[in-house]
N, C-alpha and C positions, 0 to 999 in steps of 0.2 A: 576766280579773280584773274585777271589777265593784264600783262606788262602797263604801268604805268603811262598815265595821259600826257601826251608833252602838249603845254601851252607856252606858247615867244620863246620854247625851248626849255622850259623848264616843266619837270612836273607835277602835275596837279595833286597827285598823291602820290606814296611811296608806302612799301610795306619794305622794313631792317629788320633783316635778322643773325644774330651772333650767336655760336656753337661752337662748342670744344669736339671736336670731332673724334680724339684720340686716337689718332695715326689716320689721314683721306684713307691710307690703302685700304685699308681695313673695310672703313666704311661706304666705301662705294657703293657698295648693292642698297644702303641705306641711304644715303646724302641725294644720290638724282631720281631716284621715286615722291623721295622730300620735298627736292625742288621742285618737280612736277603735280604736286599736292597742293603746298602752301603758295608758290608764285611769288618767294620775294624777289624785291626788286633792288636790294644790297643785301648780301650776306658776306659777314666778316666769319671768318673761320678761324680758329687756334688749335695748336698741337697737332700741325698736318705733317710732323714728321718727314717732310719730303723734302729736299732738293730743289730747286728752281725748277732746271730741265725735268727730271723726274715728275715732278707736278704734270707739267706742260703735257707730258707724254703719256700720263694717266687721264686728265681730263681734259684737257685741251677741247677738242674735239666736241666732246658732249657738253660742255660745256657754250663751248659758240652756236652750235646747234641751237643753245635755251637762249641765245643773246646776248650771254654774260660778255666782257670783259673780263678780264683776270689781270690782279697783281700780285704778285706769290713770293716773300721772303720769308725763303726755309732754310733747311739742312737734314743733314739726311741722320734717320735716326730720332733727332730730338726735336723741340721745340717748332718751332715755325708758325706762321699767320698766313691769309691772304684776305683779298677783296676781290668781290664777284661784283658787278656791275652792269645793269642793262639799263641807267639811267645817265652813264658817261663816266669813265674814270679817267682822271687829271689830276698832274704836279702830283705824280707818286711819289713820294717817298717810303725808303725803306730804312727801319731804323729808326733809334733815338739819337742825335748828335749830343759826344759828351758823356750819352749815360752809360754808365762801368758795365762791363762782362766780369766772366766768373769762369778764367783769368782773361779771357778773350770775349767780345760784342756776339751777344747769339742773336737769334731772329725769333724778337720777342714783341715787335711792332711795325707795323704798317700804314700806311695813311695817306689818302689821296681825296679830293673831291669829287664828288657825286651827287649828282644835280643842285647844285650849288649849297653843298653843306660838306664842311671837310670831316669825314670819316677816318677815325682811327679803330686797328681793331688790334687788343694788345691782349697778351699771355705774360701775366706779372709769374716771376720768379716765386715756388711753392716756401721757400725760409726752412724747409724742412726743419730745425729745430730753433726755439726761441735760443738767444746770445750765439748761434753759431756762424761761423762764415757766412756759410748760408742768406742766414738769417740776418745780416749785416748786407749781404749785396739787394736781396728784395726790397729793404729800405733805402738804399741808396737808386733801388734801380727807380723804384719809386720818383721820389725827390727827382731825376732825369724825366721820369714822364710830366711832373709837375711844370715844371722848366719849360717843356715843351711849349705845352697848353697855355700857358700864362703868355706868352707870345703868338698865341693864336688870336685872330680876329675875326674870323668868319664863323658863322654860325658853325656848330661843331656837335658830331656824335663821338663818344669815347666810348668803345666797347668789346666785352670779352670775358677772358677769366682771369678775375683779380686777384684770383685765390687770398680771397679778405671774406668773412661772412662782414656785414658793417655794425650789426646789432646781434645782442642775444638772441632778438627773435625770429633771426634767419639761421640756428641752426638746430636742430628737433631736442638735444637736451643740453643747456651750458654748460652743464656740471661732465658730461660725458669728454669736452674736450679742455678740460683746465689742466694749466701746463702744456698745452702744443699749440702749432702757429693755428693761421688764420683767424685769431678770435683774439690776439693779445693788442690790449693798450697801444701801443706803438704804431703798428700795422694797420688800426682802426682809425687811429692819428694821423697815418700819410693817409688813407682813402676821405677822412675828412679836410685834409688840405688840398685834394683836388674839388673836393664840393665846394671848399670856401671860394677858387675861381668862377663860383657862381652856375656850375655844373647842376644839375636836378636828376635824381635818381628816379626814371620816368616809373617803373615798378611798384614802387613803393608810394610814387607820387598819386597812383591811382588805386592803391591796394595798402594804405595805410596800417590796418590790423590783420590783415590774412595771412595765413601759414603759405608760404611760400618759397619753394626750395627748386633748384637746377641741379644739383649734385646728388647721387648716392652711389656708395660704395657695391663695387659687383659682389661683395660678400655678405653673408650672413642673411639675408632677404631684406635688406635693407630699403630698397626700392619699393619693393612690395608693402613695407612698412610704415612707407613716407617717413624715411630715418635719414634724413638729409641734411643739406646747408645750400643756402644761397650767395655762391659766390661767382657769379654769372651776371654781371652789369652793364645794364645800356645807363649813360650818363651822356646828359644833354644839353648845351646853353640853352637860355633861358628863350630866344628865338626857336629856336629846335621844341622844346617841352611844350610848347606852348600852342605844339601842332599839336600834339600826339592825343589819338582819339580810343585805340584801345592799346594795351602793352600785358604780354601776357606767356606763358611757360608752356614752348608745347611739351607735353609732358608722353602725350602718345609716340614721340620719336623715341623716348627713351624705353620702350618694352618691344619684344621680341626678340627679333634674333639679332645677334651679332651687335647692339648698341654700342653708342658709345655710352660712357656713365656719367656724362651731361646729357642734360637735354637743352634744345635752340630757346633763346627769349625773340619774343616777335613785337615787333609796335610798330603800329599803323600810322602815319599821318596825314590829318587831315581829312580822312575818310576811314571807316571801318569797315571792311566789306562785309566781312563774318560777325559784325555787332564788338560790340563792347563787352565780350562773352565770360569773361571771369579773370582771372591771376591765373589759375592753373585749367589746360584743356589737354584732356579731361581732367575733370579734378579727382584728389586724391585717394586711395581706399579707403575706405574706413576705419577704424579704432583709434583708441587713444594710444597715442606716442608712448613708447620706452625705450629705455638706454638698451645697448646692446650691441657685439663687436660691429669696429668699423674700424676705416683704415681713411687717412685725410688721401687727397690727389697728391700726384707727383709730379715734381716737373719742374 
């Protein structure tokens, strides 16, 4: 697959794709063999742990090389997002306007347009415990990204890690995480009040009953087990959904060496090059699912 067709300037098609990277540093020797692989044509990133300049000074380079564009609101250490772009990035913004930090605004969203669809690619606050601080600012931080969007008017991607599974059936056993976040009423509440803005959960929309998961824990063989959760979301208006021709988990970044413990969600618009090839590629190992340690994400 090769850089997007621009037609009057716009393109013809577009392959997105959104990954928790878990520190760029780290992943580098993984992230640009990836993008010389799959060839999308917007990747939003989360948890690049880096610094603005520090980004700049790690990928910069190799990056322009591929065509990309770069918008990069980090910090060094924790959190951070960017956007890769070789279809135009315009009217960055960095940042939610309004929405609370924890006690200060971290860099937890980004958002620019990209061939003519406004791209956000956001890292929600993990709540570490249901009623804690925490767990009070991820809902508020929430409700700020909700704010946002609802005053958005151009066709729009939202995507990233929402650290939210949205149903039981995105995470390998309910009963395994009762009592801790990402599965609680509340949390499932805010991800449904950005759906009510009429958002389409593209995954789901083409993958209604299949086990489907972007998350597993580096411990216990969890990975190996398909002992997961899907809390890794492309969300899309109803302009944007209504492109999308396949959307799907590469699940092959997530093995080897040095991963991160997400794996990239991909969707295609408008054209599939690779087919409409399943939910998960490759798909899962085999056997039947059981409970067994694991640890939720941080962050």
């Amino acid at each position: 697959m090769g850089a997007a067709r621009l037609t009057r300037g716009y393109p013809e098609w577009v392959r997105l794709a959104t990954w928790n990277v878990n520190s760029v540093k780290q992943r580098v020797p993984r992230l640009l063999p990836w993008l010389d692989e799959r060839q999308p044509d917007v990747v939003c990133l989360q948890e690049t742990k880096l610094a603005d300049d520090a980004f700049k000074s790690l990928l910069g380079v190799e990056l322009e090389r591929r065509g990309y564009a770069v918008a990069a609101h980090g910090e060094a250490q924790w959190n951070g997002v960017a956007i890769l772009s070789r279809v135009g990035l315009d009217d960055v913004v960095a940042g939610i306007a309004g929405a609370p930090g924890f006690p200060l605004p971290e860099a937890r969203a980004a958002a620019a347009t990209c061939g003519g669809i406004r791209v956000h690619s956001v890292y929600a606050p993990n709540g570490r415990a249901p009623g804690s601080e925490h767990y009070q600012y991820k809902l508020a931080w929430l409700a700020g990204l909700r704010n946002l969007l609802a005053s958005t008017r151009q066709p729009a991607i939202v995507c990233g890690d929402f650290n939210i599974a949205p149903t039981d059936a995105d995470v390998f056993d309910p009963q395994a995480y009762v009592g801790q976040t990402h599965v609680t009423p509340p949390e499932r509440a805010a991800l449904a009040d950005l759906l009510a803005l009429g958002l389409r959960d593209v995954v789901r929309d083409h993958w209604p009953t299949q086990r489907v998961f972007t998350y597993w824990d580096y411990r216990a063989g969890m990975f190996h087990k398909d002992l997961g959760m899907r809390i890794d979301l492309v969300l899309a208006s109803p302009p944007v959904a209504e492109r999308v021709r396949a959307a799907w988990v590469d699940r092959h970044a997530r093995k080897g060496t040095l991963p991160s413990d997400h794996a990239p969600v991909i969707v295609d618009l408008d054209e599939a090059p690779d087919g409409n090839i399943g939910p998960v590629v490759p798909p899962p190992s085999a056997g039947a699912p059981r409970r067994g340690a694991f640890k939720l994400p941080q962050g």
